[in-house]
C-alpha positions as CSV (number, residue, x, y, z in Angstrom):
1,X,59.6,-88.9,-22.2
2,X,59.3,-85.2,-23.5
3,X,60.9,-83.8,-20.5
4,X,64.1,-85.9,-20.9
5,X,63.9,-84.2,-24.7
6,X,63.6,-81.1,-23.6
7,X,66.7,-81.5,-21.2
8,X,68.7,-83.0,-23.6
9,X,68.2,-79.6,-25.8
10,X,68.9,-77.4,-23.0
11,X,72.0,-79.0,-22.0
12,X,73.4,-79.0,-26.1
13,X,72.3,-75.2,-26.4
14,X,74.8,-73.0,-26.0
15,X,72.7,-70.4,-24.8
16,X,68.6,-69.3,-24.2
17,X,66.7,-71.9,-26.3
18,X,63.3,-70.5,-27.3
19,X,59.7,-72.3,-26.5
20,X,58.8,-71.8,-30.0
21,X,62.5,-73.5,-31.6
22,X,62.0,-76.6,-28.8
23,X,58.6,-77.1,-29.7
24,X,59.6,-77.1,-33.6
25,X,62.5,-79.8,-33.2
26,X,60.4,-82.2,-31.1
27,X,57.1,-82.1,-33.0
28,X,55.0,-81.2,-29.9
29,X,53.1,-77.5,-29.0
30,X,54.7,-74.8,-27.1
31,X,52.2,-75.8,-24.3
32,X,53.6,-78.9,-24.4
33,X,57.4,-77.6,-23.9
34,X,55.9,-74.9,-20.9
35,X,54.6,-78.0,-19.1
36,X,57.8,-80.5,-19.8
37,X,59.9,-76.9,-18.1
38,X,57.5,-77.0,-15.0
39,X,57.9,-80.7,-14.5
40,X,62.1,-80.7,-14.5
41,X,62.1,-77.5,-11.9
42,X,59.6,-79.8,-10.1
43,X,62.8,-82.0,-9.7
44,X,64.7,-79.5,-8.8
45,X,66.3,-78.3,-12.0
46,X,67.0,-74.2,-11.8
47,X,66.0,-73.0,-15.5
48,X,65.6,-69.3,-16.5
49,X,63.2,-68.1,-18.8
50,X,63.2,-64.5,-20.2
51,X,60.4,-63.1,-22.7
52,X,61.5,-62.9,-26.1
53,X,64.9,-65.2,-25.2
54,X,63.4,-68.7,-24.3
55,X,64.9,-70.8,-21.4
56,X,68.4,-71.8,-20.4
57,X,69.7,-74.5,-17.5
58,X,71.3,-72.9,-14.9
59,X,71.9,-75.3,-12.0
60,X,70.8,-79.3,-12.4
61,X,70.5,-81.8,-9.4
62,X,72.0,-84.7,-8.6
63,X,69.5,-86.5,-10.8
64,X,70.7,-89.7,-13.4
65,X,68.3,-89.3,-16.5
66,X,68.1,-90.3,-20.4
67,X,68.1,-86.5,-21.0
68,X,70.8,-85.7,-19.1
69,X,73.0,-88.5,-20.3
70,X,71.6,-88.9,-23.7
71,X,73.6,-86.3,-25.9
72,X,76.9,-87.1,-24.6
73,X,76.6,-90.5,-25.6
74,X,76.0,-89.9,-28.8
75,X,78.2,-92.3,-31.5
76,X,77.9,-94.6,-28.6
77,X,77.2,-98.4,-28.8
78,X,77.2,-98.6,-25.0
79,X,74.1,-96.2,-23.6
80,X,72.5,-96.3,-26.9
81,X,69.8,-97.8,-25.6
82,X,69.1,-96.7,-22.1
83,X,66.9,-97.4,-18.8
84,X,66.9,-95.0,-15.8
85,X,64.8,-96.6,-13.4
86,X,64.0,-95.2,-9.8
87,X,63.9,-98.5,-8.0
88,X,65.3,-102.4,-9.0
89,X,66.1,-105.3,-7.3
90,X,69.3,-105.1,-8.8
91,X,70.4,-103.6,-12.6
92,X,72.0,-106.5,-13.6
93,X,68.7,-109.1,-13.1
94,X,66.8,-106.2,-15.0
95,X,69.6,-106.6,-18.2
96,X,69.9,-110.4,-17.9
97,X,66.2,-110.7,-18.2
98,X,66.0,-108.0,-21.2
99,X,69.4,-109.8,-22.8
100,X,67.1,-113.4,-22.9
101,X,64.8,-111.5,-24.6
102,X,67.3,-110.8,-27.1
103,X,68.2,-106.7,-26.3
104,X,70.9,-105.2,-28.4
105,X,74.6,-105.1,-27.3
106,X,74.7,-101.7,-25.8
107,X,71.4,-101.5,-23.5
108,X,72.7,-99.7,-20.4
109,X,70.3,-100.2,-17.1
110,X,70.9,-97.3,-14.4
111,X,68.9,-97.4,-11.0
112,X,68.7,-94.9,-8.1
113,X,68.3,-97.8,-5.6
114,X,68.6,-101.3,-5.8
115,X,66.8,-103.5,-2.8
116,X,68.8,-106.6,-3.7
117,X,72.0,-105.3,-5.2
118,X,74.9,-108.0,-5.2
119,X,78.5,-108.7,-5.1
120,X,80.7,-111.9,-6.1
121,X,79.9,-114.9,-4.0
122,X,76.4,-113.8,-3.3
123,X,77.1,-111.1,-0.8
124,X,75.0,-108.0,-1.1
125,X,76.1,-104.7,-2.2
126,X,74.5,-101.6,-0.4
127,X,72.7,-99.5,-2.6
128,X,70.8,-96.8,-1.0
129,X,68.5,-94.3,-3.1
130,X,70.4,-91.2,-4.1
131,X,73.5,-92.0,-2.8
132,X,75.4,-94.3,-5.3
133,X,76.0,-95.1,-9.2
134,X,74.3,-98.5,-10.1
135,X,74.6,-99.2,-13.4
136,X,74.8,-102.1,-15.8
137,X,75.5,-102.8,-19.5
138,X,75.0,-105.7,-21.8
139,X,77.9,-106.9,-24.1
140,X,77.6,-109.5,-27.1
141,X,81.4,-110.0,-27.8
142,X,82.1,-113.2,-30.2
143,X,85.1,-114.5,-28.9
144,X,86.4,-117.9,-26.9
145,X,85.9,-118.0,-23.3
146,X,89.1,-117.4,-22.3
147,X,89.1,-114.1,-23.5
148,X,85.4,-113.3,-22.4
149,X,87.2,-114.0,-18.7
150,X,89.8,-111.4,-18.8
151,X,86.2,-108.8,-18.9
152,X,86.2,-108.1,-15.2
153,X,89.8,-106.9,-15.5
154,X,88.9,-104.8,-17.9
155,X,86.4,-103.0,-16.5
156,X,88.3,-102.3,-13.3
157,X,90.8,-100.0,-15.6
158,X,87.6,-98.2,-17.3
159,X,86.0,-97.9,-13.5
160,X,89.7,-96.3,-12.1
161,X,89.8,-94.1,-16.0
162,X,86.4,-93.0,-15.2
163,X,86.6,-91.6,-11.5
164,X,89.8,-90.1,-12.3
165,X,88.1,-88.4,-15.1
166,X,85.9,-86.9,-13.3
167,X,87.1,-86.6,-9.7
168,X,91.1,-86.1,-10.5
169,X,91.9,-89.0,-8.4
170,X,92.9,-92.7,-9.7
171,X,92.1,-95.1,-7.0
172,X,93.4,-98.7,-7.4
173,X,92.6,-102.7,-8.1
174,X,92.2,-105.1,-5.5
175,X,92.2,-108.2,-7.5
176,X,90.6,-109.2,-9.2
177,X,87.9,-106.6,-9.1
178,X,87.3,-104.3,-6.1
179,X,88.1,-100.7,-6.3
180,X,89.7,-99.4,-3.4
181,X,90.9,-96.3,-1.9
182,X,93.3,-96.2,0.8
183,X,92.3,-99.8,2.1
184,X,88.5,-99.2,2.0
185,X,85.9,-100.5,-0.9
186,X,85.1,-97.8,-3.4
187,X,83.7,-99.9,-5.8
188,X,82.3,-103.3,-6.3
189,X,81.8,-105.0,-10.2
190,X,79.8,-108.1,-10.5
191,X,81.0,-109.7,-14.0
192,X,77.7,-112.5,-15.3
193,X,77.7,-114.4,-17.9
194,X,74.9,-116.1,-20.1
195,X,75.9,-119.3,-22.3
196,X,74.5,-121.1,-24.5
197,X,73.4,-124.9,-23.0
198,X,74.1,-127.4,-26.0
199,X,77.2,-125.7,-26.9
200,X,78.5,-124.2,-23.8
201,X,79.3,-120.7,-26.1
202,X,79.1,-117.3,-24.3
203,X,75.6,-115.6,-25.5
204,X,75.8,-112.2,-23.6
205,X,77.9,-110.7,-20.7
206,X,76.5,-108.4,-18.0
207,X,78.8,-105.5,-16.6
208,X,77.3,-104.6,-13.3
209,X,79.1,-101.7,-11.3
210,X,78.1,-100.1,-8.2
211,X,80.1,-96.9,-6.8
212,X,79.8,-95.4,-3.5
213,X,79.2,-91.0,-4.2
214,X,77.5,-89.6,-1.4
215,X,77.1,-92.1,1.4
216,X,78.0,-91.6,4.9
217,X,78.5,-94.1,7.8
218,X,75.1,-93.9,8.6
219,X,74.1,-95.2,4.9
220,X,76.6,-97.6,5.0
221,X,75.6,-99.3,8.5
222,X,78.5,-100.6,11.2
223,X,79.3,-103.7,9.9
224,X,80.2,-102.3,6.2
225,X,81.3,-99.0,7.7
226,X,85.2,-99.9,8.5
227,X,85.6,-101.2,5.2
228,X,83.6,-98.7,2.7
229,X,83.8,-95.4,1.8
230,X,82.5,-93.1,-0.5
231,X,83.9,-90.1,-3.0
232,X,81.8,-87.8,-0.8
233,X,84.4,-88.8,2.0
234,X,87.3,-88.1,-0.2
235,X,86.7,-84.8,-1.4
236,X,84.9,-81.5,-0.7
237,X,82.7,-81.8,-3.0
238,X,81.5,-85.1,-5.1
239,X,80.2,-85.4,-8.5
240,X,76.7,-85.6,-10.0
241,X,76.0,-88.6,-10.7
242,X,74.8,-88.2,-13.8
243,X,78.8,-86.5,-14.7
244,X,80.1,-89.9,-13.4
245,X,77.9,-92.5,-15.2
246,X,78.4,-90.4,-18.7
247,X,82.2,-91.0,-17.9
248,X,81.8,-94.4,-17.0
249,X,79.7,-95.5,-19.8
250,X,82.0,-93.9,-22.9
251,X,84.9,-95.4,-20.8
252,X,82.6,-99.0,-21.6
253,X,82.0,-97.9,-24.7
254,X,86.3,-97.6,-25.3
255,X,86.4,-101.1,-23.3
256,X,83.9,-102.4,-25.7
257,X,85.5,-101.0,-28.9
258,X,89.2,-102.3,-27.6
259,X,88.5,-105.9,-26.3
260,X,90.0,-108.2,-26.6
261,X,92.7,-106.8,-29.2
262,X,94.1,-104.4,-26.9
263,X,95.0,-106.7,-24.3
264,X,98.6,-105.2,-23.8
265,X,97.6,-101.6,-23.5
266,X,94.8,-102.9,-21.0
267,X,97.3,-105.5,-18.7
268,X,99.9,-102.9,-18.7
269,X,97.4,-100.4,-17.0
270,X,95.9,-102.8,-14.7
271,X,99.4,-104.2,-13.2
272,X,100.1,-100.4,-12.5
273,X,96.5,-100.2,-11.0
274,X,96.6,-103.4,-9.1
275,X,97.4,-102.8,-5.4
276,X,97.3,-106.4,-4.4
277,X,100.9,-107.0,-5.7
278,X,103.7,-107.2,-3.9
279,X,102.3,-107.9,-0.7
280,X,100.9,-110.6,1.4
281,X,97.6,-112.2,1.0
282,X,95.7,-114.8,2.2
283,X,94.3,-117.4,-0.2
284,X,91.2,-119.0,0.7
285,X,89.4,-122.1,-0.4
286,X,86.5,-123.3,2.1
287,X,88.0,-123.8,5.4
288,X,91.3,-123.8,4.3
289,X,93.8,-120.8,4.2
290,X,97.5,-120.3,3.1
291,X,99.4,-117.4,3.0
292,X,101.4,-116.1,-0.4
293,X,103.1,-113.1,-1.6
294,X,101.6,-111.5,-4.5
295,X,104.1,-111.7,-7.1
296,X,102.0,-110.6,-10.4
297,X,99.3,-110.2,-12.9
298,X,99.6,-113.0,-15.8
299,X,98.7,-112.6,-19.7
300,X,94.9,-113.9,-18.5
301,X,94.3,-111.1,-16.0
302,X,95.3,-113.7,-13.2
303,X,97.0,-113.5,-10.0
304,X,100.3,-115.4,-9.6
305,X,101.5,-115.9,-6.2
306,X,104.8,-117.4,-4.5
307,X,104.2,-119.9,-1.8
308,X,105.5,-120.1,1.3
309,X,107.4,-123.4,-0.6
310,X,108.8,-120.7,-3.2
311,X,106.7,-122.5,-5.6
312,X,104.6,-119.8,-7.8
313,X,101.1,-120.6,-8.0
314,X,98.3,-119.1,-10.3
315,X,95.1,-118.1,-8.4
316,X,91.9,-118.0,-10.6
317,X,89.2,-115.7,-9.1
318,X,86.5,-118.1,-9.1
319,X,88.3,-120.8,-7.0
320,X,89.8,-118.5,-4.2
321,X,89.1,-115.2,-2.4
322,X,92.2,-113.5,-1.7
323,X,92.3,-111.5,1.5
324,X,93.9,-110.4,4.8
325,X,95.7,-107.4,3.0
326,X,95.1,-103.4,3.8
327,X,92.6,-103.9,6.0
328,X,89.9,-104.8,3.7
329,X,89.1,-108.3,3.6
């Protein structure tokens, strides 16, 4: 789209950028550029123009576009290819649906809103429009499938490297993959995986990552309330969203470049993330629940616990939700 082309040049120029020089580099009439200007202050972007000077951004919304995240992802594998869509059902049907059509490694789907946005366990994710960062991203990594599991560990470090980035706090891990502040979900990451029938091989892996910016209560409703909350709620002023994602999605693009040979640097920085250690949980199966102490994080990204028995027990993620600890269950 010629306007996200014509933000993308405003935002790299480092000052006025001339109708005449924008119309050159894209191949397309001054006229052309004039109308692509109206149609981004249309959306609320403040751009000055002075005769003789050309145009310069002054102020931007709180918009996510593939001009404004376009240039700062450059030498990126992850983004490369990107989708900003105003609504979805949920980014991560829309890139396991392009992925079995055979997309690239890379492909990076952002939504305003999702109407069907999910979490593990088939529980759904609030996502209203304008308030949150949905985002997904397809990986291709050729590797066994032990390794592919330790994924959803690793994103939770790029999640925490991201906001802290960009919002000077680090918030922490509840395993294995909720990112919490102060006992209250900041972050939810739904890890998916498409194999290969005869074989059983991993094909593709979908990263899908939802984090609360600007909601209130309200947005939130008063059963999710208690247990949410949002960066709006934890500083004065939140980020764009567009600031965030561009931080989130080079931080994928590290995770991506790094797995799985970096597993050290990576379970070194999760065990100090992870907040579930050290206390007591609940570990349930069905109808049945037993309460352990959270002893650590193993070499697979799993949580070993000690029994009432003083027996330590390893607890994969997709056999038992761990709970009952900091309020957030």
């Amino acid at each position: 789209m010629l306007q996200d082309e014509v933000l993308k040049l405003l935002k790299e120029a480092d000052g006025p950028c001339s109708g005449e020089a924008m119309s050159r580099r894209l191949g397309v009439s001054r006229a052309a550029v004039w109308k692509a200007i109206g149609a981004l202050r249309e959306e609320g972007y403040q751009i000055a123009s002075a005769p003789n000077r050309g145009y310069a951004l002054e102020r931007s919304p709180d918009r996510i576009s593939a001009g404004e995240l376009s240039g700062a992802l450059t030498g990126c594998v992850v983004g490369r290819e990107l989708l900003c869509l105003d609504t979805v059902d949920s980014t991560n049907n829309v890139v396991k649906r392009r992925a079995m059509e055979g997309a690239p490694e890379g492909l990076a789907v952002i939504a305003d809103q999702q109407t069907a946005g999910r979490g593990r366990r088939g529980r759904s994710f609030v996502s209203p429009a304008g308030k949150g960062l949905y985002l997904s991203v397809l990986l291709r990594p050729d590797c066994p499938m032990r390794e592919l599991m330790w994924l959803t560990a690793w994103t939770g470090r790029a999640v925490c490297d991201a906001i802290e980035e960009v919002c000077g706090i680090r918030p922490g891990i509840k395993w294995p993959n909720d990112i919490i502040w102060e006992g209250r979900k900041l972050c939810g990451i739904l890890t998916e995986l498409g194999m290969e029938g005869e074989t059983a091989q991993g094909q593709y892996v979908v990263i899908g990552i939802g984090i609360n910016v600007s909601q209130t209560a309200e947005d939130f409703g008063a059963e999710v309330a208690p247990v949410a909350v949002s960066l709006a709620e934890l500083m004065e002023r939140p980020p764009r969203r567009a600031e965030l994602a561009e931080a989130l999605l080079r931080a994928l693009d590290r995770l991506r470049r790094d797995f799985p040979e970096k597993r050290a640097e990576y379970l070194e920085q999760y065990r100090k993330d992870c907040v579930t250690l050290g206390r007591e949980v609940a570990l349930v199966k069905g109808e049945e629940r037993r309460s352990a102490h959270a002893e650590t994080i193993d070499e697979d990204f799993q949580l070993v616990v000690r029994r009432l028995d003083g027996e330590l027990e390893t607890v994969y993620a997709g056999e038992v939700s761990v709970r009952g600890m900091l309020g957030y269950a």
